[in-house]
C-alpha positions as CSV (number, residue, x, y, z in Angstrom):
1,X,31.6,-12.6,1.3
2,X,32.9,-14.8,-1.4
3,X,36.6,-13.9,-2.6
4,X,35.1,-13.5,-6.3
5,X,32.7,-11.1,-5.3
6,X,35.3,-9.1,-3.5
7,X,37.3,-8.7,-6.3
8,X,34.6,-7.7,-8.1
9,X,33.6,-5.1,-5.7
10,X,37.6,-3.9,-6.2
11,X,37.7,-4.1,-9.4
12,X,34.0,-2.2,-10.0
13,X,36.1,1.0,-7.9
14,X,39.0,0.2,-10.1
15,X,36.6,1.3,-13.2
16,X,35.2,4.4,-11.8
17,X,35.4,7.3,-15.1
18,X,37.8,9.6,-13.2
19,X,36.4,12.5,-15.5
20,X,32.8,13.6,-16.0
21,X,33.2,14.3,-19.9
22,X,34.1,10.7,-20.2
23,X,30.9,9.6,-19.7
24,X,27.6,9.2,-21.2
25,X,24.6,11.3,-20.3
26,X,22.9,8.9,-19.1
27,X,25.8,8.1,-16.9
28,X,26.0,11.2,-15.9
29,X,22.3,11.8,-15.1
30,X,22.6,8.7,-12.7
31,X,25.8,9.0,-10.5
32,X,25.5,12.5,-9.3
33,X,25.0,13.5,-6.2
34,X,24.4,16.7,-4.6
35,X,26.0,18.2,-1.6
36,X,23.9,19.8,1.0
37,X,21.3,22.2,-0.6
38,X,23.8,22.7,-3.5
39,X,21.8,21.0,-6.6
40,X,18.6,23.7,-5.1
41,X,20.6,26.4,-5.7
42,X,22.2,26.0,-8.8
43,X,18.5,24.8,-10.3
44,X,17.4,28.6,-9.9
45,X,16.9,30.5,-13.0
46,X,19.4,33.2,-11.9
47,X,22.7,33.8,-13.1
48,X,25.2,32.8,-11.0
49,X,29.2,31.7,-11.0
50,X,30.3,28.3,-9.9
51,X,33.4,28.0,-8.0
52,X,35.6,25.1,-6.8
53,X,38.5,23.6,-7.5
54,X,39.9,21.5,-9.6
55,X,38.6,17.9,-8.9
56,X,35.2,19.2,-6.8
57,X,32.8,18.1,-9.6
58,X,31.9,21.5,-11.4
59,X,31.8,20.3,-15.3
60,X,29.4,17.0,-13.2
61,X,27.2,19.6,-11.5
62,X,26.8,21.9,-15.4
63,X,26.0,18.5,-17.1
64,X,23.5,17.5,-14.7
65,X,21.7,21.0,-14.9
66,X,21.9,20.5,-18.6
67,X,20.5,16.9,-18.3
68,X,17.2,18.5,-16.0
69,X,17.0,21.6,-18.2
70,X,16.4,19.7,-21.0
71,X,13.7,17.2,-19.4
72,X,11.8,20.1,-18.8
73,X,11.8,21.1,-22.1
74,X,14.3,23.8,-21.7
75,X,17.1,24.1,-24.1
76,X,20.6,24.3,-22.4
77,X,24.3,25.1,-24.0
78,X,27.6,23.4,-22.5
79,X,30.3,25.0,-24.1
80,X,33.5,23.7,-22.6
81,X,36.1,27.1,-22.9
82,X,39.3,25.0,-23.2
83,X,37.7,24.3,-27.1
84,X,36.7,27.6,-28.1
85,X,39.1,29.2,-30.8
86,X,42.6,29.1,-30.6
87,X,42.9,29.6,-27.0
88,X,46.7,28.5,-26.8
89,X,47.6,30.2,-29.7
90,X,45.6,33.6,-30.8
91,X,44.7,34.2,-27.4
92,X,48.1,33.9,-25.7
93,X,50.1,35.6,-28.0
94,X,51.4,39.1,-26.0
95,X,52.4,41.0,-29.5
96,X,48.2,41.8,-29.9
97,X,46.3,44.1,-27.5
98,X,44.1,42.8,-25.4
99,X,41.4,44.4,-27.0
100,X,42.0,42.6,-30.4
101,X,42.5,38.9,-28.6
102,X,39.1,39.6,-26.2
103,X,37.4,40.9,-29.3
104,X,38.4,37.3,-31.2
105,X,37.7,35.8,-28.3
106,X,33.9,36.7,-28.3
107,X,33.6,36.3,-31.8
108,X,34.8,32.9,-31.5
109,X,32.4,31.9,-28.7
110,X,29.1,33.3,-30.5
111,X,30.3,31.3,-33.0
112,X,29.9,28.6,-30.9
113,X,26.9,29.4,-29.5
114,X,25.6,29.7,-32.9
115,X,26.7,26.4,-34.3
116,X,24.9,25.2,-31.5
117,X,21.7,26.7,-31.2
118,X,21.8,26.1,-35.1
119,X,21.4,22.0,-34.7
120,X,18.6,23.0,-32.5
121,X,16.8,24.5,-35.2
122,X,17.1,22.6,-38.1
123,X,16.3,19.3,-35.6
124,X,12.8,20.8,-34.6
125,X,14.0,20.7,-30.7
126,X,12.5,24.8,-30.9
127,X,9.1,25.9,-31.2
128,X,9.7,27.9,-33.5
129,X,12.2,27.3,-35.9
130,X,11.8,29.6,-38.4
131,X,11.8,32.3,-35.6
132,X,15.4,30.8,-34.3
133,X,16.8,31.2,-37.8
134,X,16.0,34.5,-37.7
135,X,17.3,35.2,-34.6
136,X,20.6,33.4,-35.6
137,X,20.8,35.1,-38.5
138,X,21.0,38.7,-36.6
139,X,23.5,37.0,-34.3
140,X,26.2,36.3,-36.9
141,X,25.4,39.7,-38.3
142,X,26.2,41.2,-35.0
143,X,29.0,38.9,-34.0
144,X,30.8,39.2,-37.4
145,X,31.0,42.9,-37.8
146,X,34.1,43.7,-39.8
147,X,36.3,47.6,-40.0
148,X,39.6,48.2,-41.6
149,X,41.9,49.8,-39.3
150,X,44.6,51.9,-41.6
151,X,45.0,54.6,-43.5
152,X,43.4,55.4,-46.6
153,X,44.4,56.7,-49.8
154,X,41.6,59.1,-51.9
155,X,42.1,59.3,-55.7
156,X,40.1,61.7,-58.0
157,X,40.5,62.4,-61.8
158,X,37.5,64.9,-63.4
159,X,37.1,66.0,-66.9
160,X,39.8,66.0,-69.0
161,X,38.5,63.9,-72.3
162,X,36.6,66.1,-74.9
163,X,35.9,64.4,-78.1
164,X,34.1,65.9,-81.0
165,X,33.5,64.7,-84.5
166,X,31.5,67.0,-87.5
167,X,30.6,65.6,-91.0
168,X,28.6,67.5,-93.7
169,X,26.9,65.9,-96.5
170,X,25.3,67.9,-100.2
171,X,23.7,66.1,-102.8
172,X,21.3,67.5,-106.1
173,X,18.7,65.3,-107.5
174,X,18.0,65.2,-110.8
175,X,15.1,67.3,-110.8
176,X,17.2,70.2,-109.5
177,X,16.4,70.2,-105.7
178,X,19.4,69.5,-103.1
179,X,19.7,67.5,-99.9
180,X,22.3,68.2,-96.4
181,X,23.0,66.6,-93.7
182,X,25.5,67.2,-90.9
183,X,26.5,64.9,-87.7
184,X,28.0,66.4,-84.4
185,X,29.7,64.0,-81.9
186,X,30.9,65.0,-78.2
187,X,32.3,62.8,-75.2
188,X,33.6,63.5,-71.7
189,X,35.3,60.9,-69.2
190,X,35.5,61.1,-65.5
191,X,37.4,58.9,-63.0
192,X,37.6,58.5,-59.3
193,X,39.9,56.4,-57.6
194,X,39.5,54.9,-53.7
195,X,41.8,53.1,-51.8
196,X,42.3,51.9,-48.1
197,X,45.1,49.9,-46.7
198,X,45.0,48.5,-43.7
199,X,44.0,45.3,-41.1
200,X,40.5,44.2,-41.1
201,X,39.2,43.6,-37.4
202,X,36.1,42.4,-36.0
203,X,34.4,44.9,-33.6
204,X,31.5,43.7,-31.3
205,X,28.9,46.1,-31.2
206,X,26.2,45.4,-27.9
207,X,23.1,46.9,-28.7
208,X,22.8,44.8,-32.0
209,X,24.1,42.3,-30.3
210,X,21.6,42.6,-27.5
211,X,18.9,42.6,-29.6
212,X,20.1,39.6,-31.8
213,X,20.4,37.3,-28.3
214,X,16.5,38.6,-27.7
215,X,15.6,37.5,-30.8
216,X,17.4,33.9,-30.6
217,X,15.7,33.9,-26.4
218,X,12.4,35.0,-28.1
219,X,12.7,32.2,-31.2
220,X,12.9,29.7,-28.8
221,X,10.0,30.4,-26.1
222,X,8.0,29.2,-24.4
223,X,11.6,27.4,-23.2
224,X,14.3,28.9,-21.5
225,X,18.1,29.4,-22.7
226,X,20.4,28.0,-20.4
227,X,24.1,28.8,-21.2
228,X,26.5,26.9,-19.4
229,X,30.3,28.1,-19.7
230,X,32.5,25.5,-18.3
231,X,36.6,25.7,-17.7
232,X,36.4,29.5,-17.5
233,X,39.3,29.8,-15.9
234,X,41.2,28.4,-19.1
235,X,40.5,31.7,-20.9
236,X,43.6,34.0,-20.3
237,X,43.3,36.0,-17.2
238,X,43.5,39.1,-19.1
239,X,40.8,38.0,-21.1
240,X,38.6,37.2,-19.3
241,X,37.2,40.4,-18.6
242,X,36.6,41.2,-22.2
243,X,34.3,37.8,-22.2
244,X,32.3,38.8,-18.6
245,X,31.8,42.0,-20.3
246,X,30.1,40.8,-23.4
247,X,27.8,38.4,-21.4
248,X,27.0,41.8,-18.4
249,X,26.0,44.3,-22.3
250,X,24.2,41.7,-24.5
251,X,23.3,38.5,-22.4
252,X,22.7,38.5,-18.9
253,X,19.9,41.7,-19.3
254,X,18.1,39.2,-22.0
255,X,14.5,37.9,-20.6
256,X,14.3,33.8,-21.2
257,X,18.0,33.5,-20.7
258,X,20.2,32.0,-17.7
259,X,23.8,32.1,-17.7
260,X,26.0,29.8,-15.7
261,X,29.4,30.1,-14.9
262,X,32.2,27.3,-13.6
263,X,36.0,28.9,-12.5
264,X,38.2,28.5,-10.1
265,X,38.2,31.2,-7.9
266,X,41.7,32.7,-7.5
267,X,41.8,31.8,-11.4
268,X,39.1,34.1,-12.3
269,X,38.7,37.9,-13.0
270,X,35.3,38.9,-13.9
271,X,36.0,42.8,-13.2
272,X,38.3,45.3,-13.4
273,X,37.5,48.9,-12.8
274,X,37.5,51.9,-14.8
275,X,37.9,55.7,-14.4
276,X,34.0,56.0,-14.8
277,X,32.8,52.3,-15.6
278,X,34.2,49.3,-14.9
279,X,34.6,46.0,-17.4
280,X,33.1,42.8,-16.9
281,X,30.2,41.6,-14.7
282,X,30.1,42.6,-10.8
283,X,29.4,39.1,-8.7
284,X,26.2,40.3,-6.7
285,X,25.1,42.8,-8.8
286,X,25.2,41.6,-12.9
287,X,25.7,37.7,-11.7
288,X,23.0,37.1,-8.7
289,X,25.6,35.5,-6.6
290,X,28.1,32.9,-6.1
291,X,27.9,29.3,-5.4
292,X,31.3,27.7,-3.8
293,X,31.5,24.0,-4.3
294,X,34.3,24.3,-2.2
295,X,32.4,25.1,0.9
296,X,29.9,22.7,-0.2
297,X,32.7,20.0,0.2
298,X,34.1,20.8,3.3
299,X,33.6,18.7,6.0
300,X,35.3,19.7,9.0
301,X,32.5,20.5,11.3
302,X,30.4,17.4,10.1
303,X,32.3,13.7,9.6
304,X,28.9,12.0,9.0
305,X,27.7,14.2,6.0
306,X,31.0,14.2,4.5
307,X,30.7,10.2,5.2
308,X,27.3,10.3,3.8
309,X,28.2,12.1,1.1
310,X,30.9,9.8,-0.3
311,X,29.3,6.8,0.2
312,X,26.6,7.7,-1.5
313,X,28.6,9.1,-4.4
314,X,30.6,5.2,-4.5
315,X,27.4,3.4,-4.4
316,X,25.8,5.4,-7.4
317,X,28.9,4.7,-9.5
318,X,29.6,1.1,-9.4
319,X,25.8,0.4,-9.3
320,X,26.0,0.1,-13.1
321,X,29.3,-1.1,-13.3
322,X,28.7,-3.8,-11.0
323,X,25.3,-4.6,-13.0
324,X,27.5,-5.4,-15.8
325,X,29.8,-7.7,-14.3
326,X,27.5,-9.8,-11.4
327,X,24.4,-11.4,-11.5
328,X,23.2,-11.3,-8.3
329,X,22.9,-8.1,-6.3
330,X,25.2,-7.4,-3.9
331,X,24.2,-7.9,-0.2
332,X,24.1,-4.7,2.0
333,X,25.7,-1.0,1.0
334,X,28.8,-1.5,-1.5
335,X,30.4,0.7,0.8
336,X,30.2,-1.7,4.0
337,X,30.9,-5.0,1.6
338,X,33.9,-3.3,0.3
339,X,36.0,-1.5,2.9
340,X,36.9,-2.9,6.6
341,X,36.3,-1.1,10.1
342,X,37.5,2.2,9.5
343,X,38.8,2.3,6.4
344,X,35.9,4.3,4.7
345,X,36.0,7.5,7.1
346,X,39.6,7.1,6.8
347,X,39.2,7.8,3.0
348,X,37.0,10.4,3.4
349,X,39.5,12.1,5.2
350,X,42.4,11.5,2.4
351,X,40.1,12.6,-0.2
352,X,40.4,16.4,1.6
353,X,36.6,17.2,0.1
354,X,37.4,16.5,-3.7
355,X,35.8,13.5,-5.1
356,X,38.3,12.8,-8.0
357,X,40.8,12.7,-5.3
358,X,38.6,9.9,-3.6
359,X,37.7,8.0,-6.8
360,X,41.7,7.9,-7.7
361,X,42.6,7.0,-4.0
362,X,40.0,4.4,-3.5
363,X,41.0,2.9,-6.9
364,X,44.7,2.7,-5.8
365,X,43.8,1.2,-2.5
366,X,41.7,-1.8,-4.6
367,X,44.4,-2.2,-6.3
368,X,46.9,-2.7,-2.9
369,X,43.6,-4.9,-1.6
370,X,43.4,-7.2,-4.8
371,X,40.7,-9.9,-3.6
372,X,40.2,-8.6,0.4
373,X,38.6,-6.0,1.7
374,X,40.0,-2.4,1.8
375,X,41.6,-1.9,5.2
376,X,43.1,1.6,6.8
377,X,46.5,0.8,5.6
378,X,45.5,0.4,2.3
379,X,43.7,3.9,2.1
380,X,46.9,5.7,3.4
381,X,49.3,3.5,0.9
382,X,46.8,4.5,-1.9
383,X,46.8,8.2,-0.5
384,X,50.7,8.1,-0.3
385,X,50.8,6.4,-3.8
386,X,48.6,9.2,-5.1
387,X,50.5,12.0,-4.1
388,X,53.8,11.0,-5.2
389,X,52.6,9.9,-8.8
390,X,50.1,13.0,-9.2
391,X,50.6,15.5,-6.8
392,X,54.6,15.9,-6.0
393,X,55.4,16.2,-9.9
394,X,53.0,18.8,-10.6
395,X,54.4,21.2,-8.2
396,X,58.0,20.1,-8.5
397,X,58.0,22.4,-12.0
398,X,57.1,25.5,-10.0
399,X,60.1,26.1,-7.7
400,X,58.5,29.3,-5.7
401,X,55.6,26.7,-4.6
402,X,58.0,23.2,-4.4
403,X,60.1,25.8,-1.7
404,X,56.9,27.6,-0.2
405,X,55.5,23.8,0.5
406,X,59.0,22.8,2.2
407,X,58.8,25.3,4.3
408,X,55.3,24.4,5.7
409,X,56.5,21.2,6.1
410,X,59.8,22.2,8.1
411,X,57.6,24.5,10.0
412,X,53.9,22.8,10.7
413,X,54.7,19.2,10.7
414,X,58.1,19.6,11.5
415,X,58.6,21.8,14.6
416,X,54.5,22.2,15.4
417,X,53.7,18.4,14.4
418,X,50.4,19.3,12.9
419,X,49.3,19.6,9.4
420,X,47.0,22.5,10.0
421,X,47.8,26.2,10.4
422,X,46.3,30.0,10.4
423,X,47.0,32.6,7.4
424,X,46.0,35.7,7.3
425,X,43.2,35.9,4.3
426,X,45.3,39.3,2.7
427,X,48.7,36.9,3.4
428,X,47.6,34.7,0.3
429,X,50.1,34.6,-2.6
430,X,50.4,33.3,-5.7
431,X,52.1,30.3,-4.3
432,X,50.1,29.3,-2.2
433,X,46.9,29.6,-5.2
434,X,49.4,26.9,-6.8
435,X,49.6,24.6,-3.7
436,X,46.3,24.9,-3.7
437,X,45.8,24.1,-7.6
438,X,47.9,21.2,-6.7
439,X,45.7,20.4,-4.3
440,X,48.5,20.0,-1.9
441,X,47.4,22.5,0.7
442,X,43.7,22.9,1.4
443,X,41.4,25.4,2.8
444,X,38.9,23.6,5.4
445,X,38.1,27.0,7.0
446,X,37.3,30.5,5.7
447,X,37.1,33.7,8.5
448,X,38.4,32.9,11.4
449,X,38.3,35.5,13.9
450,X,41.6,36.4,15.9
451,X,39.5,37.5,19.4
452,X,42.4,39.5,19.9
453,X,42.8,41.3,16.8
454,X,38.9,40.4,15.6
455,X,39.8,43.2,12.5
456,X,42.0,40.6,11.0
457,X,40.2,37.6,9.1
458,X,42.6,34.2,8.7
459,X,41.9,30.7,6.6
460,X,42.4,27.8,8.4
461,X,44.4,25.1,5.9
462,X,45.6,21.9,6.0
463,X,48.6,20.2,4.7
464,X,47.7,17.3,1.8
465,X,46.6,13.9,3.9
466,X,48.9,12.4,1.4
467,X,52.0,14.8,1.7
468,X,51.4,14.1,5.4
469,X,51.2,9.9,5.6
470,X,54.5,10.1,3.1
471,X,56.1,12.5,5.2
472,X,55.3,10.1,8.5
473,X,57.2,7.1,6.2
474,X,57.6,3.2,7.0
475,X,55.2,1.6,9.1
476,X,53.9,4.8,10.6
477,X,51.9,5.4,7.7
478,X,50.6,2.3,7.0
479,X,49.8,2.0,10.5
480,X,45.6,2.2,11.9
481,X,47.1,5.4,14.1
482,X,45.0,8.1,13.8
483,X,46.2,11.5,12.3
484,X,46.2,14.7,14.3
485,X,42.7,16.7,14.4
486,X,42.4,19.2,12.2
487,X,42.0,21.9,15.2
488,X,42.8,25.6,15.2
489,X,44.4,27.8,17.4
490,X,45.5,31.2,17.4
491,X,48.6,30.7,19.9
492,X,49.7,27.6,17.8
493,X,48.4,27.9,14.2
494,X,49.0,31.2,13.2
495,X,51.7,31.0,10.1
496,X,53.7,34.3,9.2
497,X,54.7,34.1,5.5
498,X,57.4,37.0,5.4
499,X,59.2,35.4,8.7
500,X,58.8,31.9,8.0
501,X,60.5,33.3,4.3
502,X,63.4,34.8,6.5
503,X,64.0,31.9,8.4
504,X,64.7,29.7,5.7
């Protein structure tokens, strides 16, 4: 292939939007791709709560659904949570219960669905428009319910002011008769006096606000209301309950509406349990089940679909980019034209099933490729590259994680030369949700069964490709050798947090 075109093809990967909100819709619409029966599941009208993390393509997956619901004639609501309010500031502050702070918190996000659903209206994109007014209408009634929480002062003044006034008149007329008159003039004053001191709060009432979210589902039949809640686990933790609870009492029960939810999975707390009751929404029960991107993504039993997947996912993206910039169509798969031998599974591999983390690697190793083709030892330069400038100084802020990854390292690649290993699934810790964040560990495995002890469940993770190839150094990791297998077991992999933390 011609050096120009080459660069071309480097520079198209160069230019990939790293973020789906970045892009247009019609963007959007035209570079997703599904994973496995994933797109089928999340088309279904039931509620359901999208997990993955960070990276896996959850705000891509809502926008598409947003992009079909409304081709159908449907009328679907992104709100992204990060936006709603004053979540830094109202929401975070500790000196307010969390009552008052979940209470603002829904307020503020039927605002938003509101202000929303209001465009829809008064653009004619509804049915019935006058309907959806009136529906709206009942919906800030509800949502903007006000009390005073104080005390109050009662003040009360009766009777008290008489006033009375007499005057007599006599006159004689000339003929001799006579003429009186008399005037008698009486008042009385009463006062009563109210006051109340105190905060005015809002209070959310459900069954008004039940109805009200009929009326809007009803105002804009014969379509569906899709409500699509993205970066949920942005809201506080202690929040979030408050917010799940709201959406179980007034909007998941409502006919004509579908709710979708994208967190993070160890970021999220939908429920919390009561002494009778509990708070929130029960995943299963209120929320018809949960869809795991996660698992979607993860490729260890099957190289070629995660192969398939990626390539795919490359080809859709610089299709229009490289429209822009070439005349002539490029021969073959972009995928084969760009990258050498086995440079492309060797990506796949780094990218550890998140496409961002491939889109950003694959960009870096264009970069280290200029006008050639992508070899092996670019992909692991770009993957080292990638860790150090992304990865490493995200965690180096959170010294229980920076030492809980050290140890790993001392421990799996050091003294077990691996990068895989076994914990048990009640072991997890907040550090290791954090490596994970990081994307610096990964879970490829969920369940695995001890046959010795099969009443104890592990996850299988693996160490960071990219931690791993810088922690190989020099020309070891820009060497074609391959990497060890990702391979589990029990008398090797199993890691034991408490000792390994006693050892150090």
């Amino acid at each position: 292939m011609a050096p120009a075109i080459q660069l071309h093809l480097n520079q198209a990967l160069m230019r990939i939007p790293r973020r789906a909100e970045s892009a247009d819709r019609s963007t959007l619409a035209a570079t997703y791709v599904a994973a496995g029966s994933f797109s089928a599941m999340i088309n279904s009208a039931d509620h359901q709560i999208l997990f993955g993390r960070r990276g896996t393509g959850k705000t891509h997956a809502l926008l598409h659904l947003q992009d079909l619901a409304e081709r159908t004639g449907d009328i679907a609501i992104h709100l992204d949570l990060r936006t709603i309010g004053s979540t830094g500031g109202l929401y975070a502050n500790t000196a307010l219960s969390p009552a008052q702070r979940g209470t603002q918190l829904l307020v503020d996000t039927l605002e938003a669905v509101h202000e929303r659903l209001f465009a829809v209206a008064v653009d004619g994109e509804s049915a019935d428009p006058d309907a959806l007014l009136r529906g709206l209408d009942a919906l800030v009634s509800a949502a903007t319910e006000v009390e005073v929480i104080g005390e109050t002062e009662q003040e009360q003044t009766s009777g008290g002011a008489v006033e009375r006034g007499y005057a007599a008149e006599l006159s004689v007329a000339p003929n001799g008769g006579a003429k009186a008159s008399a005037r008698h003039r009486t008042s009385v004053t009463t006062s009563s006096r109210r006051k109340r001191t105190g905060v005015e709060q809002h209070r959310v009432l459900f069954g008004p606000l039940s109805r009200a979210v009929q009326a809007v589902a009803d105002g804009v039949r014969p379509a569906r209301l899709w409500l699509l809640l993205d970066e949920w686990s942005s809201v506080p933790l202690d929040l979030q309950p408050f917010l799940a609870d709201l959406l179980r009492r007034s909007v998941l029960p409502v006919r004509g509406v579908t709710v979708k939810i994208a967190a993070i999975e160890h970021r999220a707390r939908f429920f919390v349990p009561l002494d009778e009751d509990y708070l929130g929404i029960e995943v299963g029960s209120d929320a018809a089940s949960a869809v795991s991107l996660d698992e979607a993504l993860v490729f260890d039993r099957s190289p070629e679909a995660a192969q398939a997947f990626f390539r795919e996912l490359f080809a859709r993206h610089v299709r229009p980019i490289l429209a822009s910039m070439l005349r002539t169509a490029v021969p073959g798969e972009f995928v084969d034209a760009a990258f050498h031998g086995g440079a492309f599974p060797e990506l796949v591999r780094a990218a550890e099933g998140v496409p961002r983390d491939a889109i950003n690697i694959a960009a870096l190793a264009a970069q280290h490729a200029h006008g050639g083709r992508i070899t092996g030892a670019h992909v692991r330069r770009a993957a080292r590259d990638w860790y150090l400038r992304d990865k490493q100084s995200v965690i180096s802020r959170d010294e229980e994680a920076d030492l809980l990854l050290g140890l790993l390292i001392d421990e799996v690649v050091g003294r077990r030369r691996s990068r895989t290993f076994l914990l048990a699934a009640r072991d997890r810790t907040a550090a290791i949700d954090t490596l994970c964040d990081a994307r610096l560990l990964h879970i490829v495995r969920h369940g695995v069964v001890d046959p010795r002890r099969p009443g104890r469940l592990y996850d299988g993770y693996a160490i960071d490709y990219g931690c791993y190839v810088t922690l190989l150094g020099g020309p070891a990791a820009d060497a074609a050798k391959p990497l060890p297998a990702d391979v589990f077991t029990f008398d090797k992999a199993v890691i034991d947090l408490p000792r390994l933390g006693r050892n150090s």
